[in-house]
C-alpha positions, 0 to 999 in steps of 0.5 A, spaced: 321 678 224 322 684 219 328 689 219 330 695 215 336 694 211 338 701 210 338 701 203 330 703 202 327 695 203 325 691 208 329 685 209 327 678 214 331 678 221 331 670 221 330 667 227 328 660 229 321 660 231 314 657 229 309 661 231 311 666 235 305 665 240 309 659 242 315 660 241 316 660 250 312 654 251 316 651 246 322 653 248 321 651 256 319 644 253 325 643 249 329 645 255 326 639 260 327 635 254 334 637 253 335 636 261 331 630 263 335 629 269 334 636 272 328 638 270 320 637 267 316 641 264 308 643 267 304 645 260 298 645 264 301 651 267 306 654 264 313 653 269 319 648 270 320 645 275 326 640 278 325 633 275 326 630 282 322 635 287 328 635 294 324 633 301 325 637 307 327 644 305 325 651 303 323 652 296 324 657 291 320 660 286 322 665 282 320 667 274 318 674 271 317 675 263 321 671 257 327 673 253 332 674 258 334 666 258 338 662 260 334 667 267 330 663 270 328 656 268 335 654 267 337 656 274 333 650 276 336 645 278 340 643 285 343 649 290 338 654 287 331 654 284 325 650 285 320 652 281 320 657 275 315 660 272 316 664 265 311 669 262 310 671 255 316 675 252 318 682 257 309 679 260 309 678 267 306 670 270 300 671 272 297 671 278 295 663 277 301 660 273 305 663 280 300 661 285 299 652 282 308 653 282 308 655 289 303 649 291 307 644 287 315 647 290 312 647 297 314 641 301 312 643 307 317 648 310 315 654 306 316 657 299 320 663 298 318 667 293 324 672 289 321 677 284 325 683 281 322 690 282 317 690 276 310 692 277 306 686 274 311 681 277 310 685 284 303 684 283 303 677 281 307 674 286 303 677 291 296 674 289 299 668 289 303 669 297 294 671 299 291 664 294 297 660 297 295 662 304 288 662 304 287 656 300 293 651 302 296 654 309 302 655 304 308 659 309 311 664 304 315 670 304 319 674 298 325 677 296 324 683 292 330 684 288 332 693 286 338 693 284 339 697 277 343 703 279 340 706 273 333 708 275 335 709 283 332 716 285 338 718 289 342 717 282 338 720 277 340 727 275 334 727 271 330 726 279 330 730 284 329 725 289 325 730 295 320 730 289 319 722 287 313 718 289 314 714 294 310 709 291 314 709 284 317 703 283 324 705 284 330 701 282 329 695 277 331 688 278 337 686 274 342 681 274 343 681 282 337 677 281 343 671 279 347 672 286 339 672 290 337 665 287 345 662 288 346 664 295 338 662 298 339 657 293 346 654 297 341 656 304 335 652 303 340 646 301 343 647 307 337 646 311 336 653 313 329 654 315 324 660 311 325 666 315 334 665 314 333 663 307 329 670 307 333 675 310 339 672 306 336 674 300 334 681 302 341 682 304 344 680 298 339 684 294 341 690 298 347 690 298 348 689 290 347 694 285 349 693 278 349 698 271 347 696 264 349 698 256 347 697 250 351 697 242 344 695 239 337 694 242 333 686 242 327 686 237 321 683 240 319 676 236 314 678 231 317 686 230 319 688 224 324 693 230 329 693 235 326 697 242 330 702 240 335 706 235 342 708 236 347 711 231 353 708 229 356 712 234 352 712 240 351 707 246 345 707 250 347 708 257 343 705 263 338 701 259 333 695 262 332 689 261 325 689 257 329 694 252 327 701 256 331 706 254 336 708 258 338 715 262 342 718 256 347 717 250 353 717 250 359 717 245 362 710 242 369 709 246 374 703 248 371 697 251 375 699 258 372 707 257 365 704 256 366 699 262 368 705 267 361 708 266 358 702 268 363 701 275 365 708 277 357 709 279 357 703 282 363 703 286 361 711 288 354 708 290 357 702 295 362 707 298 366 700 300 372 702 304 378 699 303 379 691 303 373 688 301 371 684 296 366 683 292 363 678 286 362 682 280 357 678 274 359 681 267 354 679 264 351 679 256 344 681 255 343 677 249 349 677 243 355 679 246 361 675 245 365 672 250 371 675 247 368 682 249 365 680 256 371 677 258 375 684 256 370 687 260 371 683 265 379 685 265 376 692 265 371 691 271 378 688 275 382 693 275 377 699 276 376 695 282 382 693 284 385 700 284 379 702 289 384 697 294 378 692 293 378 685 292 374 681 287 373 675 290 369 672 285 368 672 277 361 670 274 362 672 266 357 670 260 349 671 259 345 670 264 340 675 264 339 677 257 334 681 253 332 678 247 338 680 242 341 685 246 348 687 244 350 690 251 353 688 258 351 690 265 356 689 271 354 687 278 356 688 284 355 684 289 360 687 296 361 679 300 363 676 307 366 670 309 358 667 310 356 670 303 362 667 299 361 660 303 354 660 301 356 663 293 361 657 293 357 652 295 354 645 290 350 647 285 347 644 278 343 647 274 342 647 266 345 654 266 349 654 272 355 648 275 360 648 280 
């Protein structure tokens, strides 16, 4: 990949990489050979699934575009998903990769489809619940997961919501996605049945809303440019995990500065009386450093926690990533005793254990 190097040449952004047409079939078999004990790697069609198929239980399948790893092939695995199906970088699956994952996740009490709120996603999965139904008789229901605040109608000053297209596709899918696979995960382990492992999720992603900024935008592997540029000074507040810009710029601050754009929104969004706890996922989009999530996190727990609200739960690292964004997102995710046994519960993933 090629960069400007802002002396008037072009220099190369190395990465590690063949062809870049193969960089995700590649990469998903170097990951089920990595770990053989939890995972194996259909070429044919294109998805991961759990090495040693678990009998008797709701499956899981969910997937979306490559370049937001370790999302979702590495949440593959005990206490979460069954299957998952990647597509081309920032590319939906299609129709058919979806369709022969969830004949191969079925093992005969339904499949659970988790799919984040982006237009090719929603279309795919659908077509896959119809062939799965026509062809095989496959129950299936879905959990559509809408949680970035940034694109919500009701919260966009650039929006007038009287005026927005009820067929618009709204918030987008983010991070929450994390906390959706965990909590119907530990349900369907549990041996809850579908319609329980469904309403479950749809409750969780409900319930969570998250935010997102970005230092610098991710390149696309083979592009010679991020998705977009910022000045030195500037942060691009309220961007999505394909590179999509973000609902305004906003000037360089602290850390502690920068995080409260995130929570503050969040927290007037949920509207959480008193006493309640959350989980809160401070999360990477791609190369930002523990050290810096860690000191979001700090921020993140005392905004919250000046609210008269509990932060039950931490998860802080990259899980839901875009490409080699330097940004972080906060979600927040308002929890009960039910939410926070299932949250706690066994699971063992390449990305995920506990």
């Amino acid at each position: 990949m090629m960069a400007p190097s802002g002396r008037g040449e072009t220099v190369v952004r190395r990465s590690l990489a063949n062809d870049p047409d193969d960089l995700v079939a590649e990469a998903l078999e170097g990951l089920a050979l990595a770990h053989p004990t939890l995972l194996r790697y259909d070429a044919e069609h294109g998805f991961v699934a759990r090495a040693a198929p678990a009998p008797d239980k709701v499956a899981l399948v969910s997937g979306g575009g490559s370049g937001h790893e370790p999302l979702h092939a590495s949440f593959v695995g005990t206490g979460m998903l069954d299957v998952a199906v990647p597509g081309a970088v920032f590319a939906s699956p299609t129709a058919l990769q979806l369709y022969e994952a969830t004949r191969a996740a079925d093992a005969g009490r339904g499949v659970l489809h988790i799919v984040k709120n982006y237009t090719g996603d929603v279309i795919n999965f659908t077509i896959a619940r119809e062939l799965a139904d026509e062809d095989d008789a496959v129950a299936t229901e879905v959990v559509l997961v809408d949680d970035d605040l940034a694109t919500d109608p009701a919260t966009d000053p650039a929006t007038d919501p009287a005026e927005t297209d009820d067929g618009g596709p709204g918030r987008r899918g983010t991070a929450a996605v994390v906390a959706v696979e965990k909590i119907c995960g530990a349900a369907a382990e549990a041996g809850a049945d579908l319609a329980t492992v469904a309403a479950l999720g749809r409750r969780v992603a409900g319930r969570a809303r998250s935010m997102a900024l970005a230092l610098t935008a991710g390149t696309h592997p083979g592009e010679s440019r991020p998705a977009f540029e910022l000045d030195g000074d500037e942060v691009e507040l309220g961007v999505g995990i394909h590179g999509e810009r973000g609902r305004s710029r906003v000037p360089m601050a602290s850390a502690d500065e920068l995080t409260s754009l995130l929570v503050e929104p969040l927290l007037a969004s949920l509207e959480l009386a008193r006493g309640g706890g959350v989980v809160a996922i401070v999360n990477g989009l791609g190369s930002t450093y523990p050290l810096e999530l860690h000191v979001a996190a700090r921020a993140v727990h005392r905004l919250v926690t000046a609210q008269g609200l509990r932060v039950d739960r931490f998860l802080v690292g990259s899980y839901v990533t875009s490409l080699d964004m330097h940004g972080v997102s906060v979600t927040l995710l308002p929890v009960d005793e039910e939410l926070l046994r299932l949250w706690d519960a066994p699971v063992r993933t390449p990305a995920l254990t506990w």
